[in-house]
PyMOL Python script that loads the backbone (N, CA, C, O; Angstrom):
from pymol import cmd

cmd.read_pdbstr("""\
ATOM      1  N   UNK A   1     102.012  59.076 117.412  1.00  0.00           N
ATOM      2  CA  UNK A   1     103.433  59.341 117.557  1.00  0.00           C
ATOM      3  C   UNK A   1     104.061  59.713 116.218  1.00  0.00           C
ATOM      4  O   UNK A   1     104.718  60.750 116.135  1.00  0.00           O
ATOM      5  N   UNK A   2     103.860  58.777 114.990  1.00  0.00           N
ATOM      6  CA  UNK A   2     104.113  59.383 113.974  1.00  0.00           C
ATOM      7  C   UNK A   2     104.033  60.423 113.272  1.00  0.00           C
ATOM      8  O   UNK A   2     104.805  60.869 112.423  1.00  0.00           O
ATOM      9  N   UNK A   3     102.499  61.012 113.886  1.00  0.00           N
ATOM     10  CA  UNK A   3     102.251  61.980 113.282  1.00  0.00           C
ATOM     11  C   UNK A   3     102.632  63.083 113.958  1.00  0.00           C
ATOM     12  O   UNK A   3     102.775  64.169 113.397  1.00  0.00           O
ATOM     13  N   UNK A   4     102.788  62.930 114.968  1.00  0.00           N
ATOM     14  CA  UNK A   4     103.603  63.959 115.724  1.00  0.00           C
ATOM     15  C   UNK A   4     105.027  64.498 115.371  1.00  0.00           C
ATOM     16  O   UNK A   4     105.327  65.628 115.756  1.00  0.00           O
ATOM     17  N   UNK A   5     105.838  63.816 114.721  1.00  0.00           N
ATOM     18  CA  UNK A   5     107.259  63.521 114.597  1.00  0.00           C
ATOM     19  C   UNK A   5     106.758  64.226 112.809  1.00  0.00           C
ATOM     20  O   UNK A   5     107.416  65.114 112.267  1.00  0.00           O
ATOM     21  N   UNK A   6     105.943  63.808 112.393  1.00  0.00           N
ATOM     22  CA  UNK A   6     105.877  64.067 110.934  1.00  0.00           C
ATOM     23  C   UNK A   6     105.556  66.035 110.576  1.00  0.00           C
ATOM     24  O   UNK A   6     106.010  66.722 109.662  1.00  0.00           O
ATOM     25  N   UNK A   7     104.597  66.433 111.751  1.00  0.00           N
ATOM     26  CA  UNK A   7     104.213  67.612 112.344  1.00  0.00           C
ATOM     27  C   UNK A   7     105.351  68.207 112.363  1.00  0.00           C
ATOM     28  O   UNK A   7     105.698  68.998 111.487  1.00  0.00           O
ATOM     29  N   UNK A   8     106.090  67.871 113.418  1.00  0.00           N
ATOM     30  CA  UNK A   8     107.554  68.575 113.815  1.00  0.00           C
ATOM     31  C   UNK A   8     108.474  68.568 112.821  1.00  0.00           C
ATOM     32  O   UNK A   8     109.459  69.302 112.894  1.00  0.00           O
ATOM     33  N   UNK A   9     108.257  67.697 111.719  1.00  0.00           N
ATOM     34  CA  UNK A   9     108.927  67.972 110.682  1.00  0.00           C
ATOM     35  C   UNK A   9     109.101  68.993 109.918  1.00  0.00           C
ATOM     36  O   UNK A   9     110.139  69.636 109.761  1.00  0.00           O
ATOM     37  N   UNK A  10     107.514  69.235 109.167  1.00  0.00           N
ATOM     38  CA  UNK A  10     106.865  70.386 108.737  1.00  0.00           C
ATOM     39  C   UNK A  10     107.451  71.446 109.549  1.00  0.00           C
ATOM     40  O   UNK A  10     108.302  72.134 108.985  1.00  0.00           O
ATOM     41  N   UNK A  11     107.169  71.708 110.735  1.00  0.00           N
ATOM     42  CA  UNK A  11     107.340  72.859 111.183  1.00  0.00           C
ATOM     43  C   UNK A  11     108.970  72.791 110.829  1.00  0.00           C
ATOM     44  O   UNK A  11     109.507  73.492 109.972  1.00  0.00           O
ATOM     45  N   UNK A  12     109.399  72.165 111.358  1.00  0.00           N
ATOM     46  CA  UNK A  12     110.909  72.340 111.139  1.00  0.00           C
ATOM     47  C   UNK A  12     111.323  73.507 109.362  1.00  0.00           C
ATOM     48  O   UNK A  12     111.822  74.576 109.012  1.00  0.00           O
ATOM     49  N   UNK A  13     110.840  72.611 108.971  1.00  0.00           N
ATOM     50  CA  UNK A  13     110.603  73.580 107.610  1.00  0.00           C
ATOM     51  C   UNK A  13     109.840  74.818 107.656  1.00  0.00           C
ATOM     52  O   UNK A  13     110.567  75.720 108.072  1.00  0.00           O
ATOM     53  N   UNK A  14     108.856  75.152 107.435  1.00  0.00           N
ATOM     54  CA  UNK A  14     107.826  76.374 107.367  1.00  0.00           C
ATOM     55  C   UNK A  14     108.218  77.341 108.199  1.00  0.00           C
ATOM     56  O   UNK A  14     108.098  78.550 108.002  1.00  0.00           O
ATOM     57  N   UNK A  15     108.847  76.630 109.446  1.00  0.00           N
ATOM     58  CA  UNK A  15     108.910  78.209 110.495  1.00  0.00           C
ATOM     59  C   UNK A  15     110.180  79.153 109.649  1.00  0.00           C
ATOM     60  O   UNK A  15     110.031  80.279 109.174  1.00  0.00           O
ATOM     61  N   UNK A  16     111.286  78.414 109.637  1.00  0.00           N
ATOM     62  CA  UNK A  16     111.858  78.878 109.487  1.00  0.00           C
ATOM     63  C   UNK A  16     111.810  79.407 107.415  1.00  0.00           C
ATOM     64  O   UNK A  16     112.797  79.989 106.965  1.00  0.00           O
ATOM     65  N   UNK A  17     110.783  79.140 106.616  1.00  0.00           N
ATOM     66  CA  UNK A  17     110.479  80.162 105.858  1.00  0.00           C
ATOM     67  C   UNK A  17     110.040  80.878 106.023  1.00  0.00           C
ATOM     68  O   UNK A  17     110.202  81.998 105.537  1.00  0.00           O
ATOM     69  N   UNK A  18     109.046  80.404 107.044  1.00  0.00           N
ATOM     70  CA  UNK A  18     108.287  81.998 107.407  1.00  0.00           C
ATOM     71  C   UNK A  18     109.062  82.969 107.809  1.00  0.00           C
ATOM     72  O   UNK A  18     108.767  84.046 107.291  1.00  0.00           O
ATOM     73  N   UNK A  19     110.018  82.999 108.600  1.00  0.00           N
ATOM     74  CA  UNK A  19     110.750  83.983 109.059  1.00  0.00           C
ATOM     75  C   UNK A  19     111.858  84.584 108.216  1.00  0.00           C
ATOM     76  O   UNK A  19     112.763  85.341 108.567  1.00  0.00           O
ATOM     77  N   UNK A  20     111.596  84.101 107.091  1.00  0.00           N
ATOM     78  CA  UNK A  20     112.713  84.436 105.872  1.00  0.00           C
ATOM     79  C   UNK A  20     112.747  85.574 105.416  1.00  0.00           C
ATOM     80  O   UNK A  20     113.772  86.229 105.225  1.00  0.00           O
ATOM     81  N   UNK A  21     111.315  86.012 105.136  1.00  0.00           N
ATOM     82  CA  UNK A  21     111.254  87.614 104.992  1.00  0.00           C
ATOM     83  C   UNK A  21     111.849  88.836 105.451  1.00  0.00           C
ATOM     84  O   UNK A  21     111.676  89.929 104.912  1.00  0.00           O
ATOM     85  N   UNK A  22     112.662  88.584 106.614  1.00  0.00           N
ATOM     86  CA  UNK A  22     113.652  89.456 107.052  1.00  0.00           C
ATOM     87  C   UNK A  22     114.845  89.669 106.192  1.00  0.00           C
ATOM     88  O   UNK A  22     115.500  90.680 105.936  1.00  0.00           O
ATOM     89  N   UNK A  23     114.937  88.479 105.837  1.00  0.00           N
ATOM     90  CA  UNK A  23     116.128  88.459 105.169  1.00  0.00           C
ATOM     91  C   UNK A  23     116.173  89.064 104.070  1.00  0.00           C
ATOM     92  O   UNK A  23     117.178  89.627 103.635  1.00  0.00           O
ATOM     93  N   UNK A  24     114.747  88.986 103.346  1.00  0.00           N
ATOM     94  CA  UNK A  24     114.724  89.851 102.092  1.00  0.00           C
ATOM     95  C   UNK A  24     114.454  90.982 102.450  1.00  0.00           C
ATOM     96  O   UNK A  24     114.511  91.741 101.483  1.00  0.00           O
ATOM     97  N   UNK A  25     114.186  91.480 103.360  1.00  0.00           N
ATOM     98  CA  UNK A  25     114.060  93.386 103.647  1.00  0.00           C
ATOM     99  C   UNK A  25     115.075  93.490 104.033  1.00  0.00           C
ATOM    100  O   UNK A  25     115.354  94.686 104.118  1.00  0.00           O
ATOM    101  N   UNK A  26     116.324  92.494 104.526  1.00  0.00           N
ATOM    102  CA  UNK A  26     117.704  93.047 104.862  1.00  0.00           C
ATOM    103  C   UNK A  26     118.494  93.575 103.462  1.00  0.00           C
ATOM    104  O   UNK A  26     119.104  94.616 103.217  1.00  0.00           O
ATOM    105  N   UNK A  27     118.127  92.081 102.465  1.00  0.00           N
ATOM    106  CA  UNK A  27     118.895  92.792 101.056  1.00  0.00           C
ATOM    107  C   UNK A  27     118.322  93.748 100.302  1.00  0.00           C
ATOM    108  O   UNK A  27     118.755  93.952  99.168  1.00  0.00           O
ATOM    109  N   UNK A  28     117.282  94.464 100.804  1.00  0.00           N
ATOM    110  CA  UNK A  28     116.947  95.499 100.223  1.00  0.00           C
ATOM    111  C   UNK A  28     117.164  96.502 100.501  1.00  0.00           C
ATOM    112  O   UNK A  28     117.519  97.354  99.687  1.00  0.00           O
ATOM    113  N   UNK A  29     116.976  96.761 102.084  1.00  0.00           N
ATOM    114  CA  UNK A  29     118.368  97.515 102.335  1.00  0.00           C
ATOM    115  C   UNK A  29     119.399  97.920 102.261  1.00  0.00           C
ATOM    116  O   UNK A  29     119.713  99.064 101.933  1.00  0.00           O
ATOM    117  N   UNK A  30     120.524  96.495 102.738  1.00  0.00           N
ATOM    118  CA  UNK A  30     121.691  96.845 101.733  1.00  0.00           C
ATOM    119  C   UNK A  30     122.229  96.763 100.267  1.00  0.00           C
ATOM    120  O   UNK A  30     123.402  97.037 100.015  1.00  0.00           O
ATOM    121  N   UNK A  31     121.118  96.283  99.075  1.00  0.00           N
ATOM    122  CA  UNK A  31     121.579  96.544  98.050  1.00  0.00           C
ATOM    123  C   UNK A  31     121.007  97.970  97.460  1.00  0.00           C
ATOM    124  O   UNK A  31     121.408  98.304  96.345  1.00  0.00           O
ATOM    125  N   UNK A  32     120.156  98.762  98.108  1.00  0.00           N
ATOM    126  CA  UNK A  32     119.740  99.923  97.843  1.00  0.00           C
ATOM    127  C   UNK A  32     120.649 101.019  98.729  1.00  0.00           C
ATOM    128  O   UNK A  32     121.026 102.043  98.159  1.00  0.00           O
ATOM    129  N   UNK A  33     120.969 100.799 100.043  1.00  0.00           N
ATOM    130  CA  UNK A  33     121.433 101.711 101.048  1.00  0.00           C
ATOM    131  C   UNK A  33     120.758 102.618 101.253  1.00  0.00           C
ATOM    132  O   UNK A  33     121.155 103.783 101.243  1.00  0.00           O
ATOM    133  N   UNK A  34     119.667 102.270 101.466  1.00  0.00           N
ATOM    134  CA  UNK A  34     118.659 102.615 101.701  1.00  0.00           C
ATOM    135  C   UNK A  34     117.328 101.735 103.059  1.00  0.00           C
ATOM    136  O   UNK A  34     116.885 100.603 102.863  1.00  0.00           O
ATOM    137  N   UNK A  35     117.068 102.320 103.907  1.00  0.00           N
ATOM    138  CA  UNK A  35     115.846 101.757 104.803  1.00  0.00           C
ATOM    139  C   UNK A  35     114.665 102.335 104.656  1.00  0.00           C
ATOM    140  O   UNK A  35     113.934 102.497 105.633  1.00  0.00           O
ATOM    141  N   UNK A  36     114.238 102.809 103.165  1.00  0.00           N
ATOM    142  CA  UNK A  36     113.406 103.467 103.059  1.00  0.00           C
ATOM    143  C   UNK A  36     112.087 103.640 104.047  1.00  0.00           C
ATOM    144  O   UNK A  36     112.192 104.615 104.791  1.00  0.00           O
ATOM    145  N   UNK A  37     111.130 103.044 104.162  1.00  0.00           N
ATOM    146  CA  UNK A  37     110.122 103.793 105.150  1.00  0.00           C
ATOM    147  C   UNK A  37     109.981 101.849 106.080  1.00  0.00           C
ATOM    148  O   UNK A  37     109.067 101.024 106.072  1.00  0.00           O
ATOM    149  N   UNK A  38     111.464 101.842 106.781  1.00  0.00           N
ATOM    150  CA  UNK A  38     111.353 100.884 107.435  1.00  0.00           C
ATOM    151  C   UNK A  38     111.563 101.123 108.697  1.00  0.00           C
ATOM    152  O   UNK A  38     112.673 101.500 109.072  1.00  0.00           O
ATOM    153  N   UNK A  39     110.491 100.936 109.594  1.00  0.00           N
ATOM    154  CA  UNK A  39     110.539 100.805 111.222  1.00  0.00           C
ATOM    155  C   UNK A  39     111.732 100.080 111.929  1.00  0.00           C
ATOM    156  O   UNK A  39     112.130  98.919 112.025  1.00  0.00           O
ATOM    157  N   UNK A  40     112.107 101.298 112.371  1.00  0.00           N
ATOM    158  CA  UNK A  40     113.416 101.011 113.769  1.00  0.00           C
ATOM    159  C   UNK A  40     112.677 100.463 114.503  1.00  0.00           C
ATOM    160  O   UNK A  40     112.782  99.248 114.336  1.00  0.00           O
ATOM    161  N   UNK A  41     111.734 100.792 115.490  1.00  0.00           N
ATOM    162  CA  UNK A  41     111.289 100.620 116.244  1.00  0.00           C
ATOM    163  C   UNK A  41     110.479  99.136 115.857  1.00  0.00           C
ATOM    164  O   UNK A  41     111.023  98.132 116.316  1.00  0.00           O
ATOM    165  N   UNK A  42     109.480  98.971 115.214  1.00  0.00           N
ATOM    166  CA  UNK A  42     108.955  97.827 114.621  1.00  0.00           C
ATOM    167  C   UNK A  42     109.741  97.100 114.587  1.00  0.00           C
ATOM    168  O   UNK A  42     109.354  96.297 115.436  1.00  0.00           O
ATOM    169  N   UNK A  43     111.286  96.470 113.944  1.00  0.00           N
ATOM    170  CA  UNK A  43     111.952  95.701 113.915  1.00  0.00           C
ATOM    171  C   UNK A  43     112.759  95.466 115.204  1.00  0.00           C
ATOM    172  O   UNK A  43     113.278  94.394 115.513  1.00  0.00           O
ATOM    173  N   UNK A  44     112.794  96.461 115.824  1.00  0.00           N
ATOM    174  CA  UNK A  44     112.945  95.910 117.603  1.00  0.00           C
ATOM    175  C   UNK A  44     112.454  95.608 118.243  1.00  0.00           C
ATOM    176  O   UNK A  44     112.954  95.179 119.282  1.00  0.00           O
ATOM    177  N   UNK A  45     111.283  95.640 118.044  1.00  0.00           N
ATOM    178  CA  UNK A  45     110.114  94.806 118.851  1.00  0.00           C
ATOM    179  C   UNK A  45     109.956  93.225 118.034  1.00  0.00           C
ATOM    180  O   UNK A  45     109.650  92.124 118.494  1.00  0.00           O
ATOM    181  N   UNK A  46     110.142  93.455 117.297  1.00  0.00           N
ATOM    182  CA  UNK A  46     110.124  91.846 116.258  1.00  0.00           C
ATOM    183  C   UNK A  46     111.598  91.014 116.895  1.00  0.00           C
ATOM    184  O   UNK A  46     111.497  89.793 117.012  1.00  0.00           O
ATOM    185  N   UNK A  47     112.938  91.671 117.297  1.00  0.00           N
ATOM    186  CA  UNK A  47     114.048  91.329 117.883  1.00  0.00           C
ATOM    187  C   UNK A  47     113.362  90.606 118.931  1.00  0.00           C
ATOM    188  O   UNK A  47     113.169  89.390 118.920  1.00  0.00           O
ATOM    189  N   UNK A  48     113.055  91.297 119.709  1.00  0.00           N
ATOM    190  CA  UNK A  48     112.896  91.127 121.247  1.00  0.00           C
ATOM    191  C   UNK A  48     111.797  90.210 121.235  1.00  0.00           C
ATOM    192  O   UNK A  48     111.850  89.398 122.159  1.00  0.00           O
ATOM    193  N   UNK A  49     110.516  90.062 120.229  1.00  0.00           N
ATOM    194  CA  UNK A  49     109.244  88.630 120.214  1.00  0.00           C
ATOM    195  C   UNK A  49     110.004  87.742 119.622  1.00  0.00           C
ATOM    196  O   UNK A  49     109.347  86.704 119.541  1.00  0.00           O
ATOM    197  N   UNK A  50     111.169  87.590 119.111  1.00  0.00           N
ATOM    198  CA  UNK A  50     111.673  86.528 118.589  1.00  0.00           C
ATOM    199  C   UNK A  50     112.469  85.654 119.236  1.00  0.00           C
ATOM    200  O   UNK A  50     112.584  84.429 119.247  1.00  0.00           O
ATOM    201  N   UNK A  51     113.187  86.901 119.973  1.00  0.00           N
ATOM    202  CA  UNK A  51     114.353  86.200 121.216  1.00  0.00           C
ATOM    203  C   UNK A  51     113.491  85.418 122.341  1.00  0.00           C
ATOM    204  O   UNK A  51     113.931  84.433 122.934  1.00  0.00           O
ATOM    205  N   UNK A  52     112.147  86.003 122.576  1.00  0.00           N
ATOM    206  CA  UNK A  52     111.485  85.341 123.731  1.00  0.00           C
ATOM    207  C   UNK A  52     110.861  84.153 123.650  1.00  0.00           C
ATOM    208  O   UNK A  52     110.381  83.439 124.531  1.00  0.00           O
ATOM    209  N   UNK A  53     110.965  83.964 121.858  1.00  0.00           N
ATOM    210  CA  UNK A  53     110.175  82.684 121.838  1.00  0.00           C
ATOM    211  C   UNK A  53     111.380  82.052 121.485  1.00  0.00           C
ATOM    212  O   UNK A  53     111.440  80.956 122.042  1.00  0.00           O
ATOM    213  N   UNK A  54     112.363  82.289 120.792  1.00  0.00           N
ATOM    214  CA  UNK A  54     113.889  81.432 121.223  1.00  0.00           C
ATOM    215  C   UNK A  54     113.824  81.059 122.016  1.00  0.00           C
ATOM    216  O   UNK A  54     113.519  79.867 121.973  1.00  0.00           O
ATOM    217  N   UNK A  55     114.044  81.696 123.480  1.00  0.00           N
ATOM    218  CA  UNK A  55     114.096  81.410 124.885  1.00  0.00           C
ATOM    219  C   UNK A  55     113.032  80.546 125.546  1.00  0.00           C
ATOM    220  O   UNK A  55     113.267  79.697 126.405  1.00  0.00           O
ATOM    221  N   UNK A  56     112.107  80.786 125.163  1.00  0.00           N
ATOM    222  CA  UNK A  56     111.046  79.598 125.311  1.00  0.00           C
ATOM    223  C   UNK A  56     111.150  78.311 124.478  1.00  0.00           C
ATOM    224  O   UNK A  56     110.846  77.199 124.912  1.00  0.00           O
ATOM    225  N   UNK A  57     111.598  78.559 123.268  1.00  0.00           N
ATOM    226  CA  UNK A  57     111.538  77.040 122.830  1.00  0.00           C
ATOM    227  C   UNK A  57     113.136  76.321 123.313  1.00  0.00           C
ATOM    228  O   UNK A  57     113.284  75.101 123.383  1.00  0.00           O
ATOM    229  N   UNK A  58     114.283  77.344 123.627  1.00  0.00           N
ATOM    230  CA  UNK A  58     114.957  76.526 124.627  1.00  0.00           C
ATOM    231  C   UNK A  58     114.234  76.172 126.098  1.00  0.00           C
ATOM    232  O   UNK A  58     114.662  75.068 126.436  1.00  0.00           O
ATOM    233  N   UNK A  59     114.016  76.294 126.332  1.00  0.00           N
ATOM    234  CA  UNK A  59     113.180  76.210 127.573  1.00  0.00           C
ATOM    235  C   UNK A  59     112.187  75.433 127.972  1.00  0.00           C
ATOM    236  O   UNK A  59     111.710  75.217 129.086  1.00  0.00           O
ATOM    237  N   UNK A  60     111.874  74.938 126.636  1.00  0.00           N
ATOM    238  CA  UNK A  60     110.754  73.246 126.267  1.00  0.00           C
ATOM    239  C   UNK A  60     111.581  72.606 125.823  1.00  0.00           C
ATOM    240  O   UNK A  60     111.569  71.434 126.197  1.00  0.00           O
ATOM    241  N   UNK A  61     112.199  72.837 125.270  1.00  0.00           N
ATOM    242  CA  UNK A  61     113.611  71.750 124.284  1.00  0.00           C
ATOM    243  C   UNK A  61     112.788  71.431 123.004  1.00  0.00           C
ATOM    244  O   UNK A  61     112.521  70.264 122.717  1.00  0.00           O
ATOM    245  N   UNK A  62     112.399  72.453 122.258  1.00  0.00           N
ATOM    246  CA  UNK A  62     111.411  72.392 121.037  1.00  0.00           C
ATOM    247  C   UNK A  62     111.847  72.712 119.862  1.00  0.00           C
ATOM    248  O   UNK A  62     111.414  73.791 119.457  1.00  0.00           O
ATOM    249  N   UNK A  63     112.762  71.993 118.963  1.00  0.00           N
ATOM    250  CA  UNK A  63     113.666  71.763 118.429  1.00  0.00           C
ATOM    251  C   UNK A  63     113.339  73.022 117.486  1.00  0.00           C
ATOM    252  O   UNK A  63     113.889  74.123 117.519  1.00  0.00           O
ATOM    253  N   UNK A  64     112.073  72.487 116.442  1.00  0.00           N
ATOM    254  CA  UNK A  64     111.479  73.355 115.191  1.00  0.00           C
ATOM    255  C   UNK A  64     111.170  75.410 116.075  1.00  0.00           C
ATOM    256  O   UNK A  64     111.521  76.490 115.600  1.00  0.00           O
ATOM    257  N   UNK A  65     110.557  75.171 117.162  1.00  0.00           N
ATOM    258  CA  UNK A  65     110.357  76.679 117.468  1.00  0.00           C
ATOM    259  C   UNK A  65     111.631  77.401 117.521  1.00  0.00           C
ATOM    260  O   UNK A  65     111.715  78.591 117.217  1.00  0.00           O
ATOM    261  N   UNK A  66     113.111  76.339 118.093  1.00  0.00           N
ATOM    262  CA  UNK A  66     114.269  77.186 118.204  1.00  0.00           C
ATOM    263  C   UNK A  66     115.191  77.572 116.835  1.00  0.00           C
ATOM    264  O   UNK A  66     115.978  78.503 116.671  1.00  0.00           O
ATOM    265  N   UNK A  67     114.839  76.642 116.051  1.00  0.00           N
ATOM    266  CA  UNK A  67     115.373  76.871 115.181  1.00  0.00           C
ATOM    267  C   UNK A  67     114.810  78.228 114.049  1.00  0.00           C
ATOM    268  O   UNK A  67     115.404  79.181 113.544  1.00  0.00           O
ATOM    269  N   UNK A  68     113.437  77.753 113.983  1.00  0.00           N
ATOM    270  CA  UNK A  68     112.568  78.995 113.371  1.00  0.00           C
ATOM    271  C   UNK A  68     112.893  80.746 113.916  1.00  0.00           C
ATOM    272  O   UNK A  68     112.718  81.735 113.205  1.00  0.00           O
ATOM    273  N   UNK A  69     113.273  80.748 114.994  1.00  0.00           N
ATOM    274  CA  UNK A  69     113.490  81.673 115.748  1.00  0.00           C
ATOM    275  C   UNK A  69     114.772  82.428 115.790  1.00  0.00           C
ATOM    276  O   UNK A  69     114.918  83.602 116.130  1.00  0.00           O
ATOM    277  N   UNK A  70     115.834  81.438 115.325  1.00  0.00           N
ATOM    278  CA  UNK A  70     117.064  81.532 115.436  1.00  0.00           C
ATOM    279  C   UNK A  70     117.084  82.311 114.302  1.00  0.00           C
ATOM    280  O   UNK A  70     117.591  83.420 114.471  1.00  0.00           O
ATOM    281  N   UNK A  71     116.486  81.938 112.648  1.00  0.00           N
ATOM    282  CA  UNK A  71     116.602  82.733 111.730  1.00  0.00           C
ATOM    283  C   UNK A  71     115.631  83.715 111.794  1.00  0.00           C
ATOM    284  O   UNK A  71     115.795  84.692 111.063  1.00  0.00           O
ATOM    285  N   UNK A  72     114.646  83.672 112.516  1.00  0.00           N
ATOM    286  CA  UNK A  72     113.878  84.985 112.364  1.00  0.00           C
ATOM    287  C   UNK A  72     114.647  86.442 113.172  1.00  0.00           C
ATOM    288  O   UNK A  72     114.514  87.630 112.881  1.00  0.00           O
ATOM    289  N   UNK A  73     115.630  85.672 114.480  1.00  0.00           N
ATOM    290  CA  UNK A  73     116.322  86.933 115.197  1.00  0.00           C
ATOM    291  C   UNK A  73     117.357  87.195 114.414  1.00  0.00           C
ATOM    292  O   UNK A  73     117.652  88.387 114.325  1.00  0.00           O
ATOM    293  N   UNK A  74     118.087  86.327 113.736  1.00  0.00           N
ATOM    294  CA  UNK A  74     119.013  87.096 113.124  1.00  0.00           C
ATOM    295  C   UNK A  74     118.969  87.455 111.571  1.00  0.00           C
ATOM    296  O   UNK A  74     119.923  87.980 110.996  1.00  0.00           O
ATOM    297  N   UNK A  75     117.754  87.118 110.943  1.00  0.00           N
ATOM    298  CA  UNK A  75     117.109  88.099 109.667  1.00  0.00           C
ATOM    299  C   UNK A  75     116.748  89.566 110.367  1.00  0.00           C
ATOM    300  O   UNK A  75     117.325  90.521 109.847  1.00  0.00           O
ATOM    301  N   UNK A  76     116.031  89.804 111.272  1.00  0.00           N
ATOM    302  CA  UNK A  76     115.158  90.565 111.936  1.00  0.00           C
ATOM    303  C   UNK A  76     116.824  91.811 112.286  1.00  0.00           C
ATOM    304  O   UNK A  76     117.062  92.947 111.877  1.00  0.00           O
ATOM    305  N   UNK A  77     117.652  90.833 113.226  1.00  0.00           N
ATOM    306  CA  UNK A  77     119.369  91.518 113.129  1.00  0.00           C
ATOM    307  C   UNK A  77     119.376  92.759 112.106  1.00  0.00           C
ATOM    308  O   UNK A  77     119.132  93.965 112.131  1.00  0.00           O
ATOM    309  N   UNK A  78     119.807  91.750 111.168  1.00  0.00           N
ATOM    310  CA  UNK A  78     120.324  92.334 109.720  1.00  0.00           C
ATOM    311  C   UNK A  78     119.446  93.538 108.841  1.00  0.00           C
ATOM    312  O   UNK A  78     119.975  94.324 108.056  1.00  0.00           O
ATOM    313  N   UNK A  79     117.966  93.485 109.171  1.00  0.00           N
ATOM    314  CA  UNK A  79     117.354  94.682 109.063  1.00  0.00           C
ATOM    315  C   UNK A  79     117.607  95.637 109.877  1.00  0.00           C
ATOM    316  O   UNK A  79     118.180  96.537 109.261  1.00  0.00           O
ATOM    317  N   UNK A  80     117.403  95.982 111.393  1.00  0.00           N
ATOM    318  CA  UNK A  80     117.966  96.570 112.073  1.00  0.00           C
ATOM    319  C   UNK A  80     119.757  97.068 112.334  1.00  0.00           C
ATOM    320  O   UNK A  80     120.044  97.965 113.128  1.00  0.00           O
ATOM    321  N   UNK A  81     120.523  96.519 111.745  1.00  0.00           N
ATOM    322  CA  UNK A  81     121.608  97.274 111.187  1.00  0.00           C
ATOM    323  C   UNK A  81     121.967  97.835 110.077  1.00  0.00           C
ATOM    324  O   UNK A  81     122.849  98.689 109.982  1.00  0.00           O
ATOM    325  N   UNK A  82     121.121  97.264 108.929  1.00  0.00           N
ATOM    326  CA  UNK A  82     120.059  98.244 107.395  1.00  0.00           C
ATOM    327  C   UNK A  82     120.101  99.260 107.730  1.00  0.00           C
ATOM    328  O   UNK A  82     120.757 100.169 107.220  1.00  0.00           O
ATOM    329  N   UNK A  83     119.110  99.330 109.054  1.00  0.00           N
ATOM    330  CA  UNK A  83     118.850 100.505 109.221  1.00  0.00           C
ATOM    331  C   UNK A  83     119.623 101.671 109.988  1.00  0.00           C
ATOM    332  O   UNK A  83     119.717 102.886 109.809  1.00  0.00           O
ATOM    333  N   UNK A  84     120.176 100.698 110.999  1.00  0.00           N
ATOM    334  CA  UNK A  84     121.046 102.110 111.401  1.00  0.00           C
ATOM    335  C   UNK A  84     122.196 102.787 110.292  1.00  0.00           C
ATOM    336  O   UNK A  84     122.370 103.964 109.978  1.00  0.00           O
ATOM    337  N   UNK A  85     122.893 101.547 109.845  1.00  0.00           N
ATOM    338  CA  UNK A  85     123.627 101.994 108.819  1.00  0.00           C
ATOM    339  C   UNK A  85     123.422 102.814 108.055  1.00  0.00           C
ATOM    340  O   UNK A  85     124.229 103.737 107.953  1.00  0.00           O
ATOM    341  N   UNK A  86     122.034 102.754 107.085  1.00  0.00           N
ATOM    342  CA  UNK A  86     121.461 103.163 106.256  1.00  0.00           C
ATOM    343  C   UNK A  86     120.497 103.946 106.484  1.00  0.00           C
ATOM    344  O   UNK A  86     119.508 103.351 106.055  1.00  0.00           O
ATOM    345  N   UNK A  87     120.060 105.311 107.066  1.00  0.00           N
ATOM    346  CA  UNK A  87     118.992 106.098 107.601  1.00  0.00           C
ATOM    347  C   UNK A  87     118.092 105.873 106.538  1.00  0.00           C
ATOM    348  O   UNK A  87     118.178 105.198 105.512  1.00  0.00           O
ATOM    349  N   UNK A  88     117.005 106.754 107.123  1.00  0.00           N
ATOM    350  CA  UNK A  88     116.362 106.682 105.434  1.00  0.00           C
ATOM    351  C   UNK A  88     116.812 108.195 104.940  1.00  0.00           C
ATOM    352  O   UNK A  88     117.482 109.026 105.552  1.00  0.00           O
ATOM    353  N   UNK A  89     116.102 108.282 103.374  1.00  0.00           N
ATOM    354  CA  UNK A  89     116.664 109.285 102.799  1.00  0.00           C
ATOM    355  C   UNK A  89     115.512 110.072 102.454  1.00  0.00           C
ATOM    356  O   UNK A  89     115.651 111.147 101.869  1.00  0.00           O
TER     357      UNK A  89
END
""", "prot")
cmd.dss("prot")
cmd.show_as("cartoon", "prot")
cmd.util.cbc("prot")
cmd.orient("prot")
């Protein structure tokens, strides 16, 4: 049990670094204004695997997957309006 709770901890943490990387291809985007050779399409498909596992970890009541998810859809967001904003050049 402990270690279970200690697990879910970790994750609580890690997921949601892992999914941080959006966030830094978002400010590179907008501090360049630029989406240089960044996938529209790729980052909408990353939208849409992110929202589904949102929706699934509401759907278990899985605290660390929803949360991890929550920042990966809306890092994942913020690239995808990079990009529309910002075509490439």
């Amino acid at each position: 049990m402990v270690r279970n709770k200690l697990f879910e901890n970790y994750m609580s943490c890690i997921g949601p670094i892992g999914n941080s990387m959006f966030y830094f291809q978002a400010y590179e985007i907008f501090s360049s204004k630029n989406s240089g050779s960044v996938s529209l399409i790729g980052f909408s498909i990353s939208i849409i695997a992110l929202n589904s596992w949102l929706f699934y970890g509401v759907y278990i009541k899985n605290k660390p997957l929803i949360f991890a998810n929550i920042v990966g859809a809306l890092g994942a967001f913020f690239v995808v309006l990079g990009i529309i904003i910002y075509p490439k050049i």
